[in-house]
C-alpha positions in Angstrom: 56.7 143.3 103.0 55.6 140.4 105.3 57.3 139.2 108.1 57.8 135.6 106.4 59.1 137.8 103.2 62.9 136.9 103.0 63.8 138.9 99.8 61.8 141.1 97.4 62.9 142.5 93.8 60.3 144.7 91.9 57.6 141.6 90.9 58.8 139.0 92.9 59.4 137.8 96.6 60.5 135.2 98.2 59.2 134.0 101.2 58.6 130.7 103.7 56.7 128.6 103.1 53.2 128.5 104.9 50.8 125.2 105.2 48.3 127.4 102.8 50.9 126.2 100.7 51.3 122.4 100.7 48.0 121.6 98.5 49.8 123.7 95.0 53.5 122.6 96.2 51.6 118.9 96.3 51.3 118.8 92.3 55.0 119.2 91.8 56.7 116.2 93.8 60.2 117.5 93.6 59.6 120.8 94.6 60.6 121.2 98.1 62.9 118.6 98.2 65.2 116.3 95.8 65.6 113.7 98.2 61.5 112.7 98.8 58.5 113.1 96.5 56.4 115.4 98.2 53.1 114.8 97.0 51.0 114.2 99.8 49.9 117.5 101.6 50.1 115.2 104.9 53.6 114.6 104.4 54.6 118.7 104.0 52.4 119.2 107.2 55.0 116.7 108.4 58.1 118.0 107.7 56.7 121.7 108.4 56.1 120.9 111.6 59.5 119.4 112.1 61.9 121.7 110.7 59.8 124.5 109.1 61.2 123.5 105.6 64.3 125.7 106.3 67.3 124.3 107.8 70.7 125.5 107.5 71.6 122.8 104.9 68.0 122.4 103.0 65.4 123.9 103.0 62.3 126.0 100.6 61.0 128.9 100.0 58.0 130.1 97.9 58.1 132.5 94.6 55.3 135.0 95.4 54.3 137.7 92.6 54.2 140.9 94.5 50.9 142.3 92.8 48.5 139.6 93.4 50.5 138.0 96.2 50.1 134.6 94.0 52.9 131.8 95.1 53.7 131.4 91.1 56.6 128.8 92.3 58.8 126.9 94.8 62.9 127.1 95.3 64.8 124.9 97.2 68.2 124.3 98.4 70.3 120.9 100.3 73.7 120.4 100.7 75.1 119.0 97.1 77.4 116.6 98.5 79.5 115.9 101.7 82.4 116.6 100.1 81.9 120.0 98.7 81.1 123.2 100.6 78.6 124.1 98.4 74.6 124.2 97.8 72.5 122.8 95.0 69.2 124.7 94.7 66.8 123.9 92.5 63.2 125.7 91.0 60.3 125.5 89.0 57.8 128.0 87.9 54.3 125.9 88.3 52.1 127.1 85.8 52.9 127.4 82.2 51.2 130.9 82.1 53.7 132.3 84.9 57.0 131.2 82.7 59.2 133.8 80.7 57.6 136.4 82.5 61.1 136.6 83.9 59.8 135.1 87.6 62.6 132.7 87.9 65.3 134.8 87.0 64.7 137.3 89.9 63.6 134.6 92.8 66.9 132.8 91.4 69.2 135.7 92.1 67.4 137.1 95.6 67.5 133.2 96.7 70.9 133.0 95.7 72.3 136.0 97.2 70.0 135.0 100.4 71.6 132.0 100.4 75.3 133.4 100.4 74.6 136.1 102.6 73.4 133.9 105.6 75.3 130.9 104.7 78.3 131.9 104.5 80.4 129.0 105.3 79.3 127.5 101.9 81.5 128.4 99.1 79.5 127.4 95.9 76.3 127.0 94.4 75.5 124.5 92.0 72.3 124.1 89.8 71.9 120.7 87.5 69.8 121.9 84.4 69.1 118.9 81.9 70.5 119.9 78.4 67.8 120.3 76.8 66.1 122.5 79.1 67.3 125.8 77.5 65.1 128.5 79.5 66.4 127.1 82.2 70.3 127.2 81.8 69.4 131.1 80.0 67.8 132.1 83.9 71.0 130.3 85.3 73.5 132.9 82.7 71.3 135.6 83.4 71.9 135.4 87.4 75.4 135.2 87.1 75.9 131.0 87.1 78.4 129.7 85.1 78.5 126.4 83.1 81.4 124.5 84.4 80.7 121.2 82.2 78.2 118.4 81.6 77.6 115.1 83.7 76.4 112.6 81.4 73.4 110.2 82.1 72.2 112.3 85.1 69.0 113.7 84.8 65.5 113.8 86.0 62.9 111.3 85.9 62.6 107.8 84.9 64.5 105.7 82.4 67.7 106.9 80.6 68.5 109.9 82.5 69.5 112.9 79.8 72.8 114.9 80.4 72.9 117.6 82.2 74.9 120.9 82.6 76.4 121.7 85.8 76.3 125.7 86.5 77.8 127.2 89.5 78.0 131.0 91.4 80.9 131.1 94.2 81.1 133.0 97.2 84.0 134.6 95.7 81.8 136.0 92.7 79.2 137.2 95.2 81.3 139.1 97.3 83.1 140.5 93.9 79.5 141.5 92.5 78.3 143.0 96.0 82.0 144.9 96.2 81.3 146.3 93.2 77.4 147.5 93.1 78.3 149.1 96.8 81.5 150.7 95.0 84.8 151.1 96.6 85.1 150.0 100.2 
């Protein structure tokens, strides 16, 4: 495991981000953050070299397959409003050959459980998944998110934005899920 590694399950890793990075992150605007289009490998260099893309309230991280070492994705996370003690985190797998190979679904849960277990004055995780985007919400069931409800007219992209589900994973359920796979304590 390298010393930018963060988490590893048996195919996947997560890890920092590196500037060897920014040209692949580049074709995916949204990737690293929600808040800026980051399409411009300039920009990233940017922003790396302000904050290292990993704050305590935002930040990314990089999907890495563990064979090939090949970044097969981005995850990020930012503070989902000021209101709530909680993180939205967001992903994409970037090429169509890399998705259901079941990438998502373990950089989901090791980013997740990063998250909680160094964060741990955020209570919540959130993850907005367009309705229609059905692989998504499965990798969001799969890692232990629950659908709390819909918020209409809020998705991605331009024009008429399409519903979306809201799924969520509390600190509560992660400590209730770590309690339990470490048995009795």
């Amino acid at each position: 495991m390298s010393s930018n590694t963060l988490a590893s399950e048996s195919t996947i890793s997560i890890r920092k981000l590196a500037p060897s990075d920014f040209e692949a992150v580049s074709q995916f605007k949204y990737s690293v953050a929600i808040t800026e289009p980051h399409s411009d490998p300039a920009r990233l260099a940017e922003i790396y070299k302000e904050s290292g893309m990993w704050l305590e309230a935002s930040g990314a991280v990089a999907m890495v397959e563990n064979s090939t070492q090949r970044m097969v994705g981005t995850l990020q996370f930012y503070r989902s409003a000021p209101c709530i003690h909680g993180l939205e985190i967001g992903y994409v797998v970037h090429s169509l050959d890399d998705r259901r190979k079941g990438y998502a679904a373990q950089a989901l849960r090791l980013f997740s459980d990063l998250l909680f277990s160094t964060r741990p004055n955020f209570f919540r995780q959130q993850l907005i998944i367009e309705v229609w985007n059905t692989a998504s919400w499965k990798v969001a069931e799969r890692c232990g998110f629950l659908r709390e409800g819909v918020l209409r007219s809020c998705g991605f992209g331009d024009g008429d934005p399409a519903d979306c589900f809201v799924y969520s994973r509390t600190l509560k359920d992660y400590s209730q899920e770590m309690a339990s796979a470490n048995g009795p304590g």
